[in-house]
N, C-alpha and C positions, 0 to 999 in steps of 0.2 A: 761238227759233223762233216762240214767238207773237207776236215783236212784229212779225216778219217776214212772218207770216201779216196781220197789221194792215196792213202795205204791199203786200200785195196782189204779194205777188214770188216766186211758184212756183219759178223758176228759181234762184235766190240758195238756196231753200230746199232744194232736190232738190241743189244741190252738196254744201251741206251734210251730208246724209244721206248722201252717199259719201262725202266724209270719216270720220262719225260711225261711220257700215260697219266701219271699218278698226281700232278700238278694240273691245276685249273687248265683248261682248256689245251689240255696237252703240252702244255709250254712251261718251262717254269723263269721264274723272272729274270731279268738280270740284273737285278737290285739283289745283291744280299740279302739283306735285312727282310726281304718283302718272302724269297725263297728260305730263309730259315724260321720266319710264321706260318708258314706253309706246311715245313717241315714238323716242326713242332706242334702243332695240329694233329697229326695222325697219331701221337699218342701210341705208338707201338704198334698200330692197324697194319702195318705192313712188314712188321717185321720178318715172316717168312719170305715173304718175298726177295726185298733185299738180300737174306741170306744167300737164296738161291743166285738169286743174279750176282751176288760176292763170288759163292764156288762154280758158277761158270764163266766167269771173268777173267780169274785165277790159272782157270784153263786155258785161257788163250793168252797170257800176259807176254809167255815166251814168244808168239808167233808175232803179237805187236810189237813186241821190246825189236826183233832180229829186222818188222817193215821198216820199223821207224828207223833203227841203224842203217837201214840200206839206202835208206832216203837222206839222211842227214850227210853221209856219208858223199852220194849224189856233187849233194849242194856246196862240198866245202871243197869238192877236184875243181869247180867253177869258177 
């Protein structure tokens, strides 16, 4: 998330946190294994969701794909 707050992409970042919502105490692990019993629990419960959050994602992919080339970009004249 901070490095996403470094591209300047509110929107990438706010799907994110609906995702994130969906995981026990808003968090989800950083254990693998603990985040894919997690996952596997919801049994398809949220399959719209996700959907949605896929086709608005999709829609911003160009604008992140172009922050993140300007940033990489940045780092490698240095």
């Amino acid at each position: 998330m901070e490095d996403l707050h470094k591209l300047n992409v509110e929107d990438v970042i706010n799907l994110l946190k609906k995702v994130n919502a969906l995981f026990p105490n808003g968090k989800p692990s950083k254990d693998i294994d603990e985040r894919n019993e997690v996952i596997d629990s919801w049994d398809g419960e949220y399959e719209d969701i996700f959907e949605t959050i896929d086709e608005q994602f999709y829609e911003l992919e160009s604008e992140l794909e172009s922050k993140l080339e300007i940033f990489v970009r940045r780092i490698i004249k240095k």
